[in-house]
mmCIF file of the protein (N, C-alpha, C, O) and its ligand, coordinates in Angstrom:
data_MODEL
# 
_entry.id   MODEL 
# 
loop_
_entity.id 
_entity.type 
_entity.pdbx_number_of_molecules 
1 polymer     1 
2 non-polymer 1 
# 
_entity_poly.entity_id                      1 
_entity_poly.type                           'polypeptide(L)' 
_entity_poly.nstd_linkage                   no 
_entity_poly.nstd_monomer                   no 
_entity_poly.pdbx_seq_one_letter_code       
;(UNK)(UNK)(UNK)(UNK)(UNK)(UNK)(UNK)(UNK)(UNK)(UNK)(UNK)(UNK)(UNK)(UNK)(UNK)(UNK)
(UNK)(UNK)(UNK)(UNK)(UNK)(UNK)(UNK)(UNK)(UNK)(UNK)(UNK)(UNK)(UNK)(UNK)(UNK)(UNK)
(UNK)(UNK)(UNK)(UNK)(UNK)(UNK)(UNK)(UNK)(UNK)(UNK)(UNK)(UNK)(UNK)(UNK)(UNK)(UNK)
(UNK)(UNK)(UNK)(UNK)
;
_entity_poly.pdbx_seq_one_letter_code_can   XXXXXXXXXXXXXXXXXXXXXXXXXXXXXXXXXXXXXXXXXXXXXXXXXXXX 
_entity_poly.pdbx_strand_id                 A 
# 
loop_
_entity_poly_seq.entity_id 
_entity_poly_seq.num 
_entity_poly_seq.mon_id 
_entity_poly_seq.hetero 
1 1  UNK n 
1 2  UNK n 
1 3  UNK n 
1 4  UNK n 
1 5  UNK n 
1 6  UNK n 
1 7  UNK n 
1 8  UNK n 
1 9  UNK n 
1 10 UNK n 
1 11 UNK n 
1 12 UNK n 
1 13 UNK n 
1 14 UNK n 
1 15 UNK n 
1 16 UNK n 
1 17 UNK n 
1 18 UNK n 
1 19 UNK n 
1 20 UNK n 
1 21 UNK n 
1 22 UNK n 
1 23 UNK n 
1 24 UNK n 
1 25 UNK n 
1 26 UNK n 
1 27 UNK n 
1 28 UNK n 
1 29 UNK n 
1 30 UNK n 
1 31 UNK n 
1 32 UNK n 
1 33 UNK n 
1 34 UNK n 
1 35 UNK n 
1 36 UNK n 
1 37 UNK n 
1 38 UNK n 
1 39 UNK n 
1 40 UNK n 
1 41 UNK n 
1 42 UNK n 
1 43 UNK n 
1 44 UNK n 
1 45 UNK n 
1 46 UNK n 
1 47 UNK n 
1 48 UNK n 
1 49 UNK n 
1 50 UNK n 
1 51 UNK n 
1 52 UNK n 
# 
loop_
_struct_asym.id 
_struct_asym.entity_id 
A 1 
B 2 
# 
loop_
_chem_comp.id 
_chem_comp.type 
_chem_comp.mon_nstd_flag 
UNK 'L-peptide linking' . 
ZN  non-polymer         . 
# 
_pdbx_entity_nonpoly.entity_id   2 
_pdbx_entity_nonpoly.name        ? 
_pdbx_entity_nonpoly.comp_id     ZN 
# 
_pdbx_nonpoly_scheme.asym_id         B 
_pdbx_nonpoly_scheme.entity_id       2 
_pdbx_nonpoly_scheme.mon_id          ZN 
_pdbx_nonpoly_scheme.ndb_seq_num     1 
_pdbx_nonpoly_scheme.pdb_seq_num     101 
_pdbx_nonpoly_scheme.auth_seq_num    101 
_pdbx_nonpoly_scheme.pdb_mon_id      ZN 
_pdbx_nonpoly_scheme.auth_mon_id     ZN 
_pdbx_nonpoly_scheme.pdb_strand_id   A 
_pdbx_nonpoly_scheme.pdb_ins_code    . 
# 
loop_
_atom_site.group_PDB 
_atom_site.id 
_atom_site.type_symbol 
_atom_site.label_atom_id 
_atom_site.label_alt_id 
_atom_site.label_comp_id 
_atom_site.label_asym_id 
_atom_site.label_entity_id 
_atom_site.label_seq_id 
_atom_site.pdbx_PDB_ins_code 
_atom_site.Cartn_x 
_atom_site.Cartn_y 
_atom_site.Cartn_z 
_atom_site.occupancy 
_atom_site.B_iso_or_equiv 
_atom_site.pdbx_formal_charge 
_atom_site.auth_seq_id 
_atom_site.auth_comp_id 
_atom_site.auth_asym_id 
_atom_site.auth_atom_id 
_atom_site.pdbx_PDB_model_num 
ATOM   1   N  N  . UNK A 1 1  ? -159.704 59.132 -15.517 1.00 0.00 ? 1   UNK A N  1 
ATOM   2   C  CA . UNK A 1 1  ? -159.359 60.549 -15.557 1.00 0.00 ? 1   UNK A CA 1 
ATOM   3   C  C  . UNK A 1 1  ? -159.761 61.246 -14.254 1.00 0.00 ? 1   UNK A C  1 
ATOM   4   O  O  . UNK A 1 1  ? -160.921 61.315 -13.848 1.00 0.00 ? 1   UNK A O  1 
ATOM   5   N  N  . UNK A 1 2  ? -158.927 61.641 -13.778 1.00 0.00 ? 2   UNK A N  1 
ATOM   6   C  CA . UNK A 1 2  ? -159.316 62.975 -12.540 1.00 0.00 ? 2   UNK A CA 1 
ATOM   7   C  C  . UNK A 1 2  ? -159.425 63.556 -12.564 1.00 0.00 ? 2   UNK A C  1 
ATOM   8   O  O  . UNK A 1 2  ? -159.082 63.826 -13.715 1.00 0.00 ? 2   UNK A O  1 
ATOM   9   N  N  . UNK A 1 3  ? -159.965 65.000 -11.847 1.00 0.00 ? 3   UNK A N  1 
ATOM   10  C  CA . UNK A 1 3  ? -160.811 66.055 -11.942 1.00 0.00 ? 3   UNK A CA 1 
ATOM   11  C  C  . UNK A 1 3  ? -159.773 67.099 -12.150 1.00 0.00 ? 3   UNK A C  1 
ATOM   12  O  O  . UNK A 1 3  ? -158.828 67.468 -11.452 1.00 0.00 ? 3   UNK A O  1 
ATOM   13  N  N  . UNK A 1 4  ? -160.348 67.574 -13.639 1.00 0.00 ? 4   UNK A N  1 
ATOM   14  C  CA . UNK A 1 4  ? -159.516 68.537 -14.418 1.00 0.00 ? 4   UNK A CA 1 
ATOM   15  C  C  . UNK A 1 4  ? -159.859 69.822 -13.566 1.00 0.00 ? 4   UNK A C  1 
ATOM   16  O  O  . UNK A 1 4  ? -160.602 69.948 -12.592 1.00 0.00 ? 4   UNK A O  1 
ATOM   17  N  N  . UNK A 1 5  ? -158.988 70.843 -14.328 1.00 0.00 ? 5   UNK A N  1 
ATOM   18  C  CA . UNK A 1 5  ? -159.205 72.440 -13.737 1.00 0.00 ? 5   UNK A CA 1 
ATOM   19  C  C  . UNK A 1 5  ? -160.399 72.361 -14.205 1.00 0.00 ? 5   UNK A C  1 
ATOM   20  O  O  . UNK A 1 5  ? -161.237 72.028 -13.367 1.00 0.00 ? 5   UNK A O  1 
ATOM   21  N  N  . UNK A 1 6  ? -160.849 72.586 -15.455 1.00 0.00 ? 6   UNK A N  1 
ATOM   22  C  CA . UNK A 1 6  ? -162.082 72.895 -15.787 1.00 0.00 ? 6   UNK A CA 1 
ATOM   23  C  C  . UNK A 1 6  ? -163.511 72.731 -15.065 1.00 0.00 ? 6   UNK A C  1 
ATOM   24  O  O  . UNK A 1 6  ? -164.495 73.469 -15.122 1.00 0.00 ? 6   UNK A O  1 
ATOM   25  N  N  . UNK A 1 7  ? -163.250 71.188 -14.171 1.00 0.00 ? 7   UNK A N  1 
ATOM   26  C  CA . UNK A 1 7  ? -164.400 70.808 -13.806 1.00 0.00 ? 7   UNK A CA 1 
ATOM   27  C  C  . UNK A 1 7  ? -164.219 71.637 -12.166 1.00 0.00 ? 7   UNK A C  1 
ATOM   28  O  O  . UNK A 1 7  ? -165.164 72.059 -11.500 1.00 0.00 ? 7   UNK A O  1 
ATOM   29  N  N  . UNK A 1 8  ? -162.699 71.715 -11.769 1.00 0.00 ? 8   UNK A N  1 
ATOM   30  C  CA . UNK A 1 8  ? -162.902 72.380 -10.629 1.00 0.00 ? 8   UNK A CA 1 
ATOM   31  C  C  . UNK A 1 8  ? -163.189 74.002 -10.100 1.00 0.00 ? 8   UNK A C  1 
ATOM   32  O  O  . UNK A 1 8  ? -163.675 74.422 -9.050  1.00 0.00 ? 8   UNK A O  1 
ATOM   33  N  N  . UNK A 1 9  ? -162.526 74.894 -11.633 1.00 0.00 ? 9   UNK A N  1 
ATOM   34  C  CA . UNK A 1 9  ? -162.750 76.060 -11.205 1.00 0.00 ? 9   UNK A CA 1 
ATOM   35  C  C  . UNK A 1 9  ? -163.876 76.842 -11.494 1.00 0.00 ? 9   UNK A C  1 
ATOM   36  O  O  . UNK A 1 9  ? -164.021 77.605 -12.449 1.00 0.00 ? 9   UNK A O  1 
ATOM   37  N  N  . UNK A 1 10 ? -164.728 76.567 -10.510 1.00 0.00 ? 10  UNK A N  1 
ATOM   38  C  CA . UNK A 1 10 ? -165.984 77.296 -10.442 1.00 0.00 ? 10  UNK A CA 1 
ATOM   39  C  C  . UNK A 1 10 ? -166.234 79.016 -10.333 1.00 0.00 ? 10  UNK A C  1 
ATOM   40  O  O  . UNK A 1 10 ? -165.557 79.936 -10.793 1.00 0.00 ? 10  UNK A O  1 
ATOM   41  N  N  . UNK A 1 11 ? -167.286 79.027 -9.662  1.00 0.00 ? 11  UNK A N  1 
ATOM   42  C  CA . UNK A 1 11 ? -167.296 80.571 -9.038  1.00 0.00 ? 11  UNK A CA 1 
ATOM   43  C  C  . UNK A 1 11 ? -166.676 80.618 -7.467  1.00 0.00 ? 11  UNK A C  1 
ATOM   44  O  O  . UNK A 1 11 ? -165.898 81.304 -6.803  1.00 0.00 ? 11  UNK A O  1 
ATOM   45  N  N  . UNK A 1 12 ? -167.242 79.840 -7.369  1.00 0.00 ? 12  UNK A N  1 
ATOM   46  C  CA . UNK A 1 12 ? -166.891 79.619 -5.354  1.00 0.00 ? 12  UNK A CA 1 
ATOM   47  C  C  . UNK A 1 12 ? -165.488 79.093 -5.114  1.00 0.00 ? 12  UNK A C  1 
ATOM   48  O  O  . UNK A 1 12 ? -165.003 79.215 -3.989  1.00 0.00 ? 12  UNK A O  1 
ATOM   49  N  N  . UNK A 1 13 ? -164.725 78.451 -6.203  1.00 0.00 ? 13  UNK A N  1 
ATOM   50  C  CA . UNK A 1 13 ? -163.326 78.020 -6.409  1.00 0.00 ? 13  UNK A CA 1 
ATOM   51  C  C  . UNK A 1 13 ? -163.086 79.632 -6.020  1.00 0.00 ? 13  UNK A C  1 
ATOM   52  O  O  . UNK A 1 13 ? -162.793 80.104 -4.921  1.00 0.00 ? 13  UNK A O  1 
ATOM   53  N  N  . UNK A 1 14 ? -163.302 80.292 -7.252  1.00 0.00 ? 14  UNK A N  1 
ATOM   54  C  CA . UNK A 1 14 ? -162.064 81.697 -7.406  1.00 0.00 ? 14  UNK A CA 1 
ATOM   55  C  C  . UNK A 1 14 ? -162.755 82.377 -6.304  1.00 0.00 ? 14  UNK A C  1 
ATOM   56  O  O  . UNK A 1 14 ? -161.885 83.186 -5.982  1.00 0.00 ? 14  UNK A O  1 
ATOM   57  N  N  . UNK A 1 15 ? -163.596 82.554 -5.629  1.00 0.00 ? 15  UNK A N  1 
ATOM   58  C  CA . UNK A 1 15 ? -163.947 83.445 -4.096  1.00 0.00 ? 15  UNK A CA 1 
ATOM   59  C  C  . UNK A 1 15 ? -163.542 82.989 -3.171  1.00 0.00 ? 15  UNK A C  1 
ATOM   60  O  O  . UNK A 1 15 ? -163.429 83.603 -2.110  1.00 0.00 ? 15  UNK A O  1 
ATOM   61  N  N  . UNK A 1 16 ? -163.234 81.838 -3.345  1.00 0.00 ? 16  UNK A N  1 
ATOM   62  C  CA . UNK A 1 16 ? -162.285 81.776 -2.155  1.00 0.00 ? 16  UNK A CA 1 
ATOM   63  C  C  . UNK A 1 16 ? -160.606 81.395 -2.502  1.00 0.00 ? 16  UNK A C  1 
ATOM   64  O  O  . UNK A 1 16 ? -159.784 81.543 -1.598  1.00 0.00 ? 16  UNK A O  1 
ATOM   65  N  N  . UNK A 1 17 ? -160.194 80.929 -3.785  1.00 0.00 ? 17  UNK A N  1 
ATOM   66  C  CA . UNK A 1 17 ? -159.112 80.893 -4.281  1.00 0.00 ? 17  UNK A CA 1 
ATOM   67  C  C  . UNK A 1 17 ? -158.398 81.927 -5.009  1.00 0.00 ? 17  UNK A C  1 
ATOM   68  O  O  . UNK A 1 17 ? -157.228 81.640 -5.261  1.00 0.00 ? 17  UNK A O  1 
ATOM   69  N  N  . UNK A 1 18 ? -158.900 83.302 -5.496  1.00 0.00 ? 18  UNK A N  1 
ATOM   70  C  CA . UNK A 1 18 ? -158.454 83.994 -6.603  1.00 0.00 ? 18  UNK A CA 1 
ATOM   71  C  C  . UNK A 1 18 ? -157.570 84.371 -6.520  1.00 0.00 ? 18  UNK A C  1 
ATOM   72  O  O  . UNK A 1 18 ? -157.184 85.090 -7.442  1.00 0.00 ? 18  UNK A O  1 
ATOM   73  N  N  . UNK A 1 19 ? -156.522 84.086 -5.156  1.00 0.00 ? 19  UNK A N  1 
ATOM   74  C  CA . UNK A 1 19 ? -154.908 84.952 -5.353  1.00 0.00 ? 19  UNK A CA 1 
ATOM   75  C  C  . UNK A 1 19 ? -154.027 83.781 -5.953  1.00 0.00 ? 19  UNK A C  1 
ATOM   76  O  O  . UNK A 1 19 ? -153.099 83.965 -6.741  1.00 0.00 ? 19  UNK A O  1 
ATOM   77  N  N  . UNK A 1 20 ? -154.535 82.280 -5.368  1.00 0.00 ? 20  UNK A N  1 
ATOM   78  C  CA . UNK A 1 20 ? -154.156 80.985 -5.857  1.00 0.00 ? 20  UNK A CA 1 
ATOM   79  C  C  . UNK A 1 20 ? -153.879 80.764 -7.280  1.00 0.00 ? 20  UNK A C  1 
ATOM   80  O  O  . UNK A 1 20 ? -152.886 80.302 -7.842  1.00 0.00 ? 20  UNK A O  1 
ATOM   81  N  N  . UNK A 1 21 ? -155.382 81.358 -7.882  1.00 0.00 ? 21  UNK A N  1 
ATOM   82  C  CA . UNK A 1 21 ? -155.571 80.678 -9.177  1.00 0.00 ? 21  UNK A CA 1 
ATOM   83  C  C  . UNK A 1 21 ? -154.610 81.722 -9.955  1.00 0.00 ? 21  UNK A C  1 
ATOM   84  O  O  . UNK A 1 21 ? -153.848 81.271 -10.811 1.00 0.00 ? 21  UNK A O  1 
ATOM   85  N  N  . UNK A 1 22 ? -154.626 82.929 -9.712  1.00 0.00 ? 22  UNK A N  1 
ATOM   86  C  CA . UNK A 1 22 ? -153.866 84.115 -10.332 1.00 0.00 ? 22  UNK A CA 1 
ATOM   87  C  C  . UNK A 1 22 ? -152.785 83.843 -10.508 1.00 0.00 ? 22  UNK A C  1 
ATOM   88  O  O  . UNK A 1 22 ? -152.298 84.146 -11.597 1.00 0.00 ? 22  UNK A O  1 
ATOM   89  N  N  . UNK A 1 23 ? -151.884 83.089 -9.408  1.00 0.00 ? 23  UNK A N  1 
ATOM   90  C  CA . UNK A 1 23 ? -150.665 83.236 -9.561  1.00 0.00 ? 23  UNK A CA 1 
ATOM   91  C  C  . UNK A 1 23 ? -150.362 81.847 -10.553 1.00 0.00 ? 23  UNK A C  1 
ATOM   92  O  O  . UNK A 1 23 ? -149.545 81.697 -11.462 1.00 0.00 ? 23  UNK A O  1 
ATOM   93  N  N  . UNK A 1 24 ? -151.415 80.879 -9.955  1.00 0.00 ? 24  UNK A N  1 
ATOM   94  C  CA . UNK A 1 24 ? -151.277 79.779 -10.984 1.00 0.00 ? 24  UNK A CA 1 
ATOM   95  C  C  . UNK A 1 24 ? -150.820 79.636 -12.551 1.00 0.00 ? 24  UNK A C  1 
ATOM   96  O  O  . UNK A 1 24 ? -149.896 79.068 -13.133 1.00 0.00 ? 24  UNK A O  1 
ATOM   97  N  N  . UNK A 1 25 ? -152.371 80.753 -13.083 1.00 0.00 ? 25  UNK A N  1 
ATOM   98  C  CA . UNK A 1 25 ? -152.226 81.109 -14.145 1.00 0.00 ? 25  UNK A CA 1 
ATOM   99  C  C  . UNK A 1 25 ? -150.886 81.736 -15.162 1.00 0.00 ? 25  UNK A C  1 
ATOM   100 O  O  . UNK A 1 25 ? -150.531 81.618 -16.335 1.00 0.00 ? 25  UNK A O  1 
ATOM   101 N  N  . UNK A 1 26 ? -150.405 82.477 -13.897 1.00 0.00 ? 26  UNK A N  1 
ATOM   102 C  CA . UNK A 1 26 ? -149.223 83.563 -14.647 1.00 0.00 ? 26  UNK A CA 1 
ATOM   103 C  C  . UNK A 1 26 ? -148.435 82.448 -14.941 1.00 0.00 ? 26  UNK A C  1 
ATOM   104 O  O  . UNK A 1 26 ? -147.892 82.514 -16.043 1.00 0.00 ? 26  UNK A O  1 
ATOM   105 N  N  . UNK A 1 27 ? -148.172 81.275 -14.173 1.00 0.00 ? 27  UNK A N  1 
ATOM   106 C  CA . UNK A 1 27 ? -147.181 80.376 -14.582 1.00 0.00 ? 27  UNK A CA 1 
ATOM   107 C  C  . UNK A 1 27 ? -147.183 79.333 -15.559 1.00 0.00 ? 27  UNK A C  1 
ATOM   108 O  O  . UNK A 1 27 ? -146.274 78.553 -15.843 1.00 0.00 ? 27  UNK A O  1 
ATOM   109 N  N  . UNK A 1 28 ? -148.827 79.473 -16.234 1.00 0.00 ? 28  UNK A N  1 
ATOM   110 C  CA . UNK A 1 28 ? -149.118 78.522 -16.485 1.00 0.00 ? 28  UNK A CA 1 
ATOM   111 C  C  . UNK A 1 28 ? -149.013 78.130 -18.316 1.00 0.00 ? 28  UNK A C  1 
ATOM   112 O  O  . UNK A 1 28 ? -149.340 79.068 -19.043 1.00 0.00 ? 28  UNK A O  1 
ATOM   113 N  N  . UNK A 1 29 ? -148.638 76.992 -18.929 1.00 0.00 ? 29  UNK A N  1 
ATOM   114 C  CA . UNK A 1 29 ? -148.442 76.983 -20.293 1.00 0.00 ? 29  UNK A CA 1 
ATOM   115 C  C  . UNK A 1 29 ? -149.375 76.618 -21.370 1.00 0.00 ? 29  UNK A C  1 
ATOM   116 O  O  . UNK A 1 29 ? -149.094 76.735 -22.563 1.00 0.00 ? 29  UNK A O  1 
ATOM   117 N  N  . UNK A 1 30 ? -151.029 75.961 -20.700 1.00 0.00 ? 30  UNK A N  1 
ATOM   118 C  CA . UNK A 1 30 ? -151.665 75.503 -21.386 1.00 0.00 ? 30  UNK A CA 1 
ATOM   119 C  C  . UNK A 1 30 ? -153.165 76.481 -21.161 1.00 0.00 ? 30  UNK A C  1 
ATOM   120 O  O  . UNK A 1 30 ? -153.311 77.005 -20.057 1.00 0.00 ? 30  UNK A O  1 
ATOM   121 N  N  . UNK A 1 31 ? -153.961 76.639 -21.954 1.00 0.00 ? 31  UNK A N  1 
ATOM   122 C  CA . UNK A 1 31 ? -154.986 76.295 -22.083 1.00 0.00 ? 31  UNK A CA 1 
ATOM   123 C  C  . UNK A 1 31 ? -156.213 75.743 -22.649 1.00 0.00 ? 31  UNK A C  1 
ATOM   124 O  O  . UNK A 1 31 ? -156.346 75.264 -23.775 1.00 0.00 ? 31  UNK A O  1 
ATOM   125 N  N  . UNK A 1 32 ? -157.026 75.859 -21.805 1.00 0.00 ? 32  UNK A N  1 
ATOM   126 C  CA . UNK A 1 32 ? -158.339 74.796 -22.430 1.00 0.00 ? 32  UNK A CA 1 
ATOM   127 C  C  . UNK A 1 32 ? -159.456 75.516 -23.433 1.00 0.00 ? 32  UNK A C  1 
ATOM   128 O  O  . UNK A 1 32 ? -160.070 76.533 -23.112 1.00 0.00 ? 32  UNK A O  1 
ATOM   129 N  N  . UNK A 1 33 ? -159.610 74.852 -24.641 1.00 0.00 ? 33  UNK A N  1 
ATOM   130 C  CA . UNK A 1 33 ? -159.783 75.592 -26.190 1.00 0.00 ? 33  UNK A CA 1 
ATOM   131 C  C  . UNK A 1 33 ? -161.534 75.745 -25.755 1.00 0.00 ? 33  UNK A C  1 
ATOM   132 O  O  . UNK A 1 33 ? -162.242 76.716 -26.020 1.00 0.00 ? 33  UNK A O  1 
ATOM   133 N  N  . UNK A 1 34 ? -162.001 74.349 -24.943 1.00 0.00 ? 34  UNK A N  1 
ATOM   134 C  CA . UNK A 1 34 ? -163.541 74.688 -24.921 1.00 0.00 ? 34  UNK A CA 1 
ATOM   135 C  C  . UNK A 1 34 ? -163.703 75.389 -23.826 1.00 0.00 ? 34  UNK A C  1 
ATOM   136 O  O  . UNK A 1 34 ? -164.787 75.884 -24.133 1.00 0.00 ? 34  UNK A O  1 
ATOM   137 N  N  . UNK A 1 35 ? -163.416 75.932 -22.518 1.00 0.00 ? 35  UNK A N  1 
ATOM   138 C  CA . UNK A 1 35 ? -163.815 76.237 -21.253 1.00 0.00 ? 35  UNK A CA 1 
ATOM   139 C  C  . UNK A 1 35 ? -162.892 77.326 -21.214 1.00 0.00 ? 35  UNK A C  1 
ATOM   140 O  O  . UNK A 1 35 ? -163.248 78.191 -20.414 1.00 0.00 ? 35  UNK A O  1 
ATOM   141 N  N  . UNK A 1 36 ? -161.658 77.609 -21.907 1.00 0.00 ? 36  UNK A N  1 
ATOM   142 C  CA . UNK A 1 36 ? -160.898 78.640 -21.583 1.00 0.00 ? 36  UNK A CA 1 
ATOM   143 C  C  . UNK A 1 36 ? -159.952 79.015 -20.102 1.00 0.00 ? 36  UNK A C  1 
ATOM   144 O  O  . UNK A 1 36 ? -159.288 80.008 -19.808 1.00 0.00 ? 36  UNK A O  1 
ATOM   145 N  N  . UNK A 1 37 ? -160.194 77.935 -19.475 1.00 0.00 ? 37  UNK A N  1 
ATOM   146 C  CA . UNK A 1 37 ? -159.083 78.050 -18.442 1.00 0.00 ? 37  UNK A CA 1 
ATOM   147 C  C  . UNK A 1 37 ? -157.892 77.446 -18.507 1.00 0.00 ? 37  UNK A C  1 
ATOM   148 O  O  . UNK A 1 37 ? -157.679 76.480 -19.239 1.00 0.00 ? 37  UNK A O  1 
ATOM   149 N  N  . UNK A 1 38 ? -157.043 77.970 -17.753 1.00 0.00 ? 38  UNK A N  1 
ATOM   150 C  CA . UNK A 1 38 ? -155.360 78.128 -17.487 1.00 0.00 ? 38  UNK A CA 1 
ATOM   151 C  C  . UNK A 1 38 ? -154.895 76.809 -16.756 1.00 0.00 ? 38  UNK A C  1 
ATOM   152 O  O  . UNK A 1 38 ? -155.422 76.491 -15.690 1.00 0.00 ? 38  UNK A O  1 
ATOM   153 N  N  . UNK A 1 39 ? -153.951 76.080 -17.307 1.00 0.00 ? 39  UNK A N  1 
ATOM   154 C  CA . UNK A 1 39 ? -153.414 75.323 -15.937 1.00 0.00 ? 39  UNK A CA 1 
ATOM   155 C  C  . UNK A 1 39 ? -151.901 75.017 -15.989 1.00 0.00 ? 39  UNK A C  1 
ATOM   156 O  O  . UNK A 1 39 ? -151.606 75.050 -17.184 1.00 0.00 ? 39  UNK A O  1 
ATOM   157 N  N  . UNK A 1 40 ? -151.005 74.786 -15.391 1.00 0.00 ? 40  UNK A N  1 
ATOM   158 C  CA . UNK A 1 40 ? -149.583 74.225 -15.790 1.00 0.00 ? 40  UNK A CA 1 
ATOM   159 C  C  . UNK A 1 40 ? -149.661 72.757 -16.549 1.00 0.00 ? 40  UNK A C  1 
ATOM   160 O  O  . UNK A 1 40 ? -148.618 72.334 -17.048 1.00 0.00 ? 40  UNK A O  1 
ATOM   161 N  N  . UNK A 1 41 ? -150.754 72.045 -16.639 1.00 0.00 ? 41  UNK A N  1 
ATOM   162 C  CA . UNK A 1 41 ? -149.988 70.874 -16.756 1.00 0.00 ? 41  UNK A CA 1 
ATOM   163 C  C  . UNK A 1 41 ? -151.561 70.761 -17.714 1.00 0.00 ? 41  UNK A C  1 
ATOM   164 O  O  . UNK A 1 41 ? -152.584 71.233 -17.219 1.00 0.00 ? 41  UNK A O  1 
ATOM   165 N  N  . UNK A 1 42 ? -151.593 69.964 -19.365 1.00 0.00 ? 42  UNK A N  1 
ATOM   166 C  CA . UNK A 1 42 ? -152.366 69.447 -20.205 1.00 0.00 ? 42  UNK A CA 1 
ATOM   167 C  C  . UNK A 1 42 ? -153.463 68.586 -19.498 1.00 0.00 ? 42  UNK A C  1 
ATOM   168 O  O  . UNK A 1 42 ? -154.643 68.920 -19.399 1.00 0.00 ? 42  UNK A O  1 
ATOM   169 N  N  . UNK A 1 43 ? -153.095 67.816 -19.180 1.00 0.00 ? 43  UNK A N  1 
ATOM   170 C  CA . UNK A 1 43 ? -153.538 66.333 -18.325 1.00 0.00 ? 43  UNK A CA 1 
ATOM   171 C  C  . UNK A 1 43 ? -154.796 67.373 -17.117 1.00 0.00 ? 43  UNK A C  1 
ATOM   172 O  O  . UNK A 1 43 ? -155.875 67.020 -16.640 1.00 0.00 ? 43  UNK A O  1 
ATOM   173 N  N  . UNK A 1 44 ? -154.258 68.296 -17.019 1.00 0.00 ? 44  UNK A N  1 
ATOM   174 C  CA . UNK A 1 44 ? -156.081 69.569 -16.196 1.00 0.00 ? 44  UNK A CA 1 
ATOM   175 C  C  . UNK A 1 44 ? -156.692 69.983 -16.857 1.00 0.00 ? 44  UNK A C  1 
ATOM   176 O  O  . UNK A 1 44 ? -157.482 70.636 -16.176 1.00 0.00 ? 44  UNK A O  1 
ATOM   177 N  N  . UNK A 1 45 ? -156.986 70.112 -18.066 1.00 0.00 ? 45  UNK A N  1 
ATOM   178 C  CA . UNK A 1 45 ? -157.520 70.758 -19.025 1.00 0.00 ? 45  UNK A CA 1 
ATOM   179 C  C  . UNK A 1 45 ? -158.046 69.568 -20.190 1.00 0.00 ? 45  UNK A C  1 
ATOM   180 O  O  . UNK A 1 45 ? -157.314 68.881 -20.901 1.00 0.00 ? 45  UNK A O  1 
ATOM   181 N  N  . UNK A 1 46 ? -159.385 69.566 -20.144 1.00 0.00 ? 46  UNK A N  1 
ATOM   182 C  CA . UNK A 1 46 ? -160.060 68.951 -21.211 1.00 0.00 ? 46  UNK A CA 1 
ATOM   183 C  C  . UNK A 1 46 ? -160.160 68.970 -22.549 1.00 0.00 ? 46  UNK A C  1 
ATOM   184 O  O  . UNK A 1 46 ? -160.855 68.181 -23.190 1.00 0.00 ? 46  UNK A O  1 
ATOM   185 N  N  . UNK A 1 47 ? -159.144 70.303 -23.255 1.00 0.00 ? 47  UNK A N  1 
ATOM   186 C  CA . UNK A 1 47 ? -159.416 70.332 -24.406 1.00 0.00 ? 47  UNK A CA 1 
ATOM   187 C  C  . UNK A 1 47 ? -158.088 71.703 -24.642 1.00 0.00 ? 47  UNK A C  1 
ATOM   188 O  O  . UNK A 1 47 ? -158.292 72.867 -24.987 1.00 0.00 ? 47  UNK A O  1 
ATOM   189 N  N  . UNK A 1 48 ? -156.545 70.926 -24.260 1.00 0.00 ? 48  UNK A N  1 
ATOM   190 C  CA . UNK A 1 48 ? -155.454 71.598 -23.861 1.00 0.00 ? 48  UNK A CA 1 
ATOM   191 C  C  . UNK A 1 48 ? -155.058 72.363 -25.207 1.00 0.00 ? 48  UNK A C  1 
ATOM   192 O  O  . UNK A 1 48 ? -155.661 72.076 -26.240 1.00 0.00 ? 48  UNK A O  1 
ATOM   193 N  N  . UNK A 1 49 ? -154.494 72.905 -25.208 1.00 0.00 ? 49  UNK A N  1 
ATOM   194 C  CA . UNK A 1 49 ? -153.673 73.938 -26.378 1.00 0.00 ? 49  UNK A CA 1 
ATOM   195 C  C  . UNK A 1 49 ? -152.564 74.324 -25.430 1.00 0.00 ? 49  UNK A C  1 
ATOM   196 O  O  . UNK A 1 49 ? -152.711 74.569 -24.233 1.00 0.00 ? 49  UNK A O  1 
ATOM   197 N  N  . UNK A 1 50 ? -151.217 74.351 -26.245 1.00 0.00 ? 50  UNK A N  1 
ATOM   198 C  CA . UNK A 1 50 ? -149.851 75.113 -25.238 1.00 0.00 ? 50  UNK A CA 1 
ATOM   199 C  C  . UNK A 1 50 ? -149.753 76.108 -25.783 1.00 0.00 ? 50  UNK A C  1 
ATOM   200 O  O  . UNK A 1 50 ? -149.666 76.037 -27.009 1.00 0.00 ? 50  UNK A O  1 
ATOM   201 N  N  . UNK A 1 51 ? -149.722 77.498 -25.127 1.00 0.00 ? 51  UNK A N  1 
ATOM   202 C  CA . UNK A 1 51 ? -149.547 78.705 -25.358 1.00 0.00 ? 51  UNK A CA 1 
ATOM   203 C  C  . UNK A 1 51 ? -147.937 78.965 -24.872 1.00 0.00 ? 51  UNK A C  1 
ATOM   204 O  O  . UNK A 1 51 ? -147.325 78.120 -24.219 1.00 0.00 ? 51  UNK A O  1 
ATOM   205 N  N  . UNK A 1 52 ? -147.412 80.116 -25.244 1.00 0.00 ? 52  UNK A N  1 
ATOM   206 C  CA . UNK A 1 52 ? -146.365 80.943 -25.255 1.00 0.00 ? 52  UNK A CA 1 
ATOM   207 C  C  . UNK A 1 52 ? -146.362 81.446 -23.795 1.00 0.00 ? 52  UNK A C  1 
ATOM   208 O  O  . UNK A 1 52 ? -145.509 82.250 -23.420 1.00 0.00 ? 52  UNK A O  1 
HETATM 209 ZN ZN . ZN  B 2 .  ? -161.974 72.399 -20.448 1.00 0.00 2 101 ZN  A ZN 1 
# 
């Protein structure tokens, strides 16, 4: 397994990424049920749910 969103988006991720991750998010269909972050694709997210 490779390094999910979860394990990558830190604090220092989004200070220096937060226009990245923002726009990421808006596009994005899943998220993660234990950590609560956003990603396009299940397989980044440790514990995926597909949202609307
Ligand atoms: Zn997670």
């Amino acid at each position: 397994m490779g390094k999910t969103m979860c394990k990558v988006i830190d604090r220092k991720y989004l200070k220096k990424n937060l226009d990245d991750y923002v726009r990421m998010v808006k596009k994005s269909g899943w998220v993660c049920m234990k950590c609560g972050r956003f990603a396009p694709d299940k397989k980044l997210l440790c514990d995926a749910k597909e949202i609307d």
